[in-house]
C-alpha positions in Angstrom: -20.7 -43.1 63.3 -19.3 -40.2 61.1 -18.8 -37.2 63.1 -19.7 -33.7 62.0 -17.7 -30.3 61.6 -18.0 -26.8 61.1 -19.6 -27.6 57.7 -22.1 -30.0 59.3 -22.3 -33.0 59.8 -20.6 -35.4 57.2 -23.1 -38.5 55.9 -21.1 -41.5 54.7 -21.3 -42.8 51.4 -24.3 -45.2 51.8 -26.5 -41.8 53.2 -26.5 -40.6 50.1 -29.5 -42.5 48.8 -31.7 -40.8 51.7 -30.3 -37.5 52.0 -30.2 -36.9 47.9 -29.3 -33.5 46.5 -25.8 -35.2 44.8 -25.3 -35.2 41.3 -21.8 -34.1 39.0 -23.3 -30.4 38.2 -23.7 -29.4 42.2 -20.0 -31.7 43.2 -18.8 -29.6 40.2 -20.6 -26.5 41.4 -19.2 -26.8 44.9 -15.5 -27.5 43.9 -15.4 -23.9 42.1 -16.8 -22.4 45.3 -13.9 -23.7 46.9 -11.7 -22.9 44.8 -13.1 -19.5 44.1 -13.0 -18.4 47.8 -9.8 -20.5 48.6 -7.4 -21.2 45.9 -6.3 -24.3 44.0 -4.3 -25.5 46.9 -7.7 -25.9 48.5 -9.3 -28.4 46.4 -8.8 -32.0 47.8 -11.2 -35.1 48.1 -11.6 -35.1 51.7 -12.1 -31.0 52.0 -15.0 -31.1 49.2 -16.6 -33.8 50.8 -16.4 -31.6 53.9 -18.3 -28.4 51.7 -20.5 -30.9 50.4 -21.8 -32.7 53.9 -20.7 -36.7 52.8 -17.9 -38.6 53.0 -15.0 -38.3 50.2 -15.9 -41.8 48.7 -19.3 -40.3 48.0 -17.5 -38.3 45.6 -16.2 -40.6 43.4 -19.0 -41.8 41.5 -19.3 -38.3 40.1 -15.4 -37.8 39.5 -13.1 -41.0 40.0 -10.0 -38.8 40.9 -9.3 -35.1 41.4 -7.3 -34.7 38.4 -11.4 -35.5 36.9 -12.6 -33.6 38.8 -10.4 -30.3 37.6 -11.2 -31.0 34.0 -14.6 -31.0 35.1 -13.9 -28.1 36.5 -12.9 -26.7 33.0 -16.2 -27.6 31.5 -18.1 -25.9 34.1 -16.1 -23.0 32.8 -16.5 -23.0 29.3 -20.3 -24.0 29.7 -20.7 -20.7 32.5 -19.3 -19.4 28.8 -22.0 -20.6 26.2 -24.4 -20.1 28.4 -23.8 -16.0 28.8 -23.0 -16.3 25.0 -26.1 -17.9 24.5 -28.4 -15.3 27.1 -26.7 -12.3 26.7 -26.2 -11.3 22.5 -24.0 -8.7 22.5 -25.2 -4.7 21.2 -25.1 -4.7 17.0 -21.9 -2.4 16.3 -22.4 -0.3 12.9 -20.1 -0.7 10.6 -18.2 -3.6 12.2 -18.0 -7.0 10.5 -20.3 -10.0 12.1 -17.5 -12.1 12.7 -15.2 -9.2 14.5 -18.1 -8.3 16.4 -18.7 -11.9 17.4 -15.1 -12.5 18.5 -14.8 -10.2 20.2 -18.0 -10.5 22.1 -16.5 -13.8 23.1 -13.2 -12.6 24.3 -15.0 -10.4 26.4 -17.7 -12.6 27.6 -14.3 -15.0 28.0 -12.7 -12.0 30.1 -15.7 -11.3 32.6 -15.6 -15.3 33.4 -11.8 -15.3 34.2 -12.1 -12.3 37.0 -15.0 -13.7 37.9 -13.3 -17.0 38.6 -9.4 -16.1 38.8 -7.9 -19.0 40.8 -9.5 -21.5 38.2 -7.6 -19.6 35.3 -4.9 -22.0 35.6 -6.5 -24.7 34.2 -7.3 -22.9 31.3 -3.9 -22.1 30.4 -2.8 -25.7 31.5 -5.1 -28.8 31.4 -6.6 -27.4 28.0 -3.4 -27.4 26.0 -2.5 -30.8 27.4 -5.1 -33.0 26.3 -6.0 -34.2 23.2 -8.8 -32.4 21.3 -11.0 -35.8 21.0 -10.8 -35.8 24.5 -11.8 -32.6 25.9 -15.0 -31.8 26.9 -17.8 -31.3 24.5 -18.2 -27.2 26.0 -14.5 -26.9 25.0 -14.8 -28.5 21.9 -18.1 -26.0 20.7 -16.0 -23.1 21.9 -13.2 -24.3 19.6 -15.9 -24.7 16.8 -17.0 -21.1 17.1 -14.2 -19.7 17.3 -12.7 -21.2 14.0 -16.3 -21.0 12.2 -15.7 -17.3 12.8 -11.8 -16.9 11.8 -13.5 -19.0 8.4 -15.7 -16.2 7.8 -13.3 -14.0 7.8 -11.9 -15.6 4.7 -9.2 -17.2 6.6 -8.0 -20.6 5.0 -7.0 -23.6 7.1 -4.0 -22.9 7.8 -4.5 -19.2 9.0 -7.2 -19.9 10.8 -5.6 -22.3 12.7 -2.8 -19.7 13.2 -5.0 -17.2 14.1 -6.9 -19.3 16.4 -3.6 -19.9 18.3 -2.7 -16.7 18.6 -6.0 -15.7 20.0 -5.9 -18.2 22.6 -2.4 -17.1 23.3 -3.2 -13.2 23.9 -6.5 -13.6 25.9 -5.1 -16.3 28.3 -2.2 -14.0 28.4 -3.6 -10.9 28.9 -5.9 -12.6 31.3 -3.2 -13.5 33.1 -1.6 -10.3 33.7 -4.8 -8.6 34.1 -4.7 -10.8 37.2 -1.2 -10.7 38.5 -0.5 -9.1 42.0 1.2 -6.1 41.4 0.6 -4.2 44.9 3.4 -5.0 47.3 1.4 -3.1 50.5 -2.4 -2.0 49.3 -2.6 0.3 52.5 1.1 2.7 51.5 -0.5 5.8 50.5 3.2 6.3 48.8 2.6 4.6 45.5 6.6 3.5 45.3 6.1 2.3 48.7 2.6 0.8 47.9 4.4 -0.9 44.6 7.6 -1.8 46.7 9.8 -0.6 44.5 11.7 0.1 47.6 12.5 -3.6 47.5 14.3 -3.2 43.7 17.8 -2.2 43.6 18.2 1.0 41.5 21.4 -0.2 39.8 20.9 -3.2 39.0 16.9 -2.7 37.8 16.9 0.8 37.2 14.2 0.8 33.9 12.2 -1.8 35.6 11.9 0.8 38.4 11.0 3.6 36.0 8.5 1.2 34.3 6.7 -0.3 36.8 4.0 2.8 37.5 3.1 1.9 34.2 2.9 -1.8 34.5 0.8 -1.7 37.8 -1.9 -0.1 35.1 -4.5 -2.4 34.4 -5.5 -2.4 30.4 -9.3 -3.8 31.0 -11.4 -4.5 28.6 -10.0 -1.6 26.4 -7.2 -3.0 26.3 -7.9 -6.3 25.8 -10.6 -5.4 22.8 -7.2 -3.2 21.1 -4.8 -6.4 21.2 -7.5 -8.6 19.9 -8.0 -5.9 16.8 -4.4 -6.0 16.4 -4.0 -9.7 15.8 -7.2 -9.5 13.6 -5.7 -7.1 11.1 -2.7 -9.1 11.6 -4.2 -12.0 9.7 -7.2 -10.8 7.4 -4.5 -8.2 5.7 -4.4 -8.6 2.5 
């Protein structure tokens, strides 16, 4: 007999017929709860069975391996994306083009998700780039698909299009990413050297990155991140 835990009791595999409620959304839904509240290094087999209240081999008929399971994890990403694209249309902006509008109402919307769901950002900047694009999720691939349909509209050709569509991957991952970087060394130090630990930086060796990093501990937001996006924009629609 399968013993319970703190999570409840676990049902084997053969339960799952009478105690129902399993399908790939909620196994999905469940693994970014996890990883949400506990990190990456969280997500195992065993440990979602555990969240979920069955046995690990339950879990396979909805992903066959964890390395399946955290692309699906990437999909339930980009669809938590067309579906706030798709529910919440962005404000009209006078005398802005559709298409810059638009892009930059998905950067955003792209920005929100990514704090929302910070230890999952990895696998943005990771699994995506490393799998072919006929194999990637359909909710990746329509993101993709909007995003170019838009760059086109902005009179880009193939070729720029495709540039710019790397580059605009590039900056938002990237700016995501330091958005979400620790830069406190102790949140508690009232002293903001002390608070930054820049006690901790030799001041002969790293003397400007000690002058710099008041500045750097500054967070752009979405100010910042709708400026950079402008920037590459006029980047490649200039004449």
């Amino acid at each position: 007999m399968a013993h319970g835990s703190a999570a409840g009791p676990v049902r084997r595999a053969g339960d799952l017929g009478r105690c129902g409620g399993l399908n790939r959304e909620r196994v999905r839904g469940a693994a970014l709860e996890l990883v949400d509240r506990e990190g990456l290094q969280a997500l195992s087999m065993r440990r979602l069975g555990t969240e979920l209240g069955v046995e690990a081999m339950a879990l396979y008929r909805y992903a066959p391996s964890k390395e399946a399971l955290l692309e699906g994890l990437v999909e339930t990403l980009y669809r938590e994306l067309e579906e706030r694209l798709t529910t919440e249309p962005g404000p009209a902006t006078a005398g802005t083009p559709a298409w810059r509008a638009e892009l930059h109402r998905i950067a955003r919307a792209t920005y929100d998700i990514c704090l929302a769901h910070p230890h999952a950002v990895p696998l943005l900047a990771t699994r995506v780039p490393a799998v072919p694009p006929t194999w990637q999720p359909t909710a990746v691939l329509r993101d993709h698909e909007r995003v170019l349909r838009l760059l086109r509209a902005a009179g880009l050709d193939d070729v720029r299009s495709a540039a710019a569509f790397q580059a605009l991957t590039a900056w938002l991952l990237g700016y995501v990413s330091v958005e979400l970087r620790p830069i406190v060394d102790d949140p508690d130090e009232p002293d903001p050297a002390f608070r930054l630990g820049l006690h901790r930086l030799s001041a002969l060796e790293m003397p400007t990155l000690r002058e710099t990093a008041t500045a750097l501990a500054e967070r752009g937001g979405p100010d910042g991140l709708a400026a950079g996006l402008d920037a590459l924009l006029d980047r490649f629609t200039r004449e």
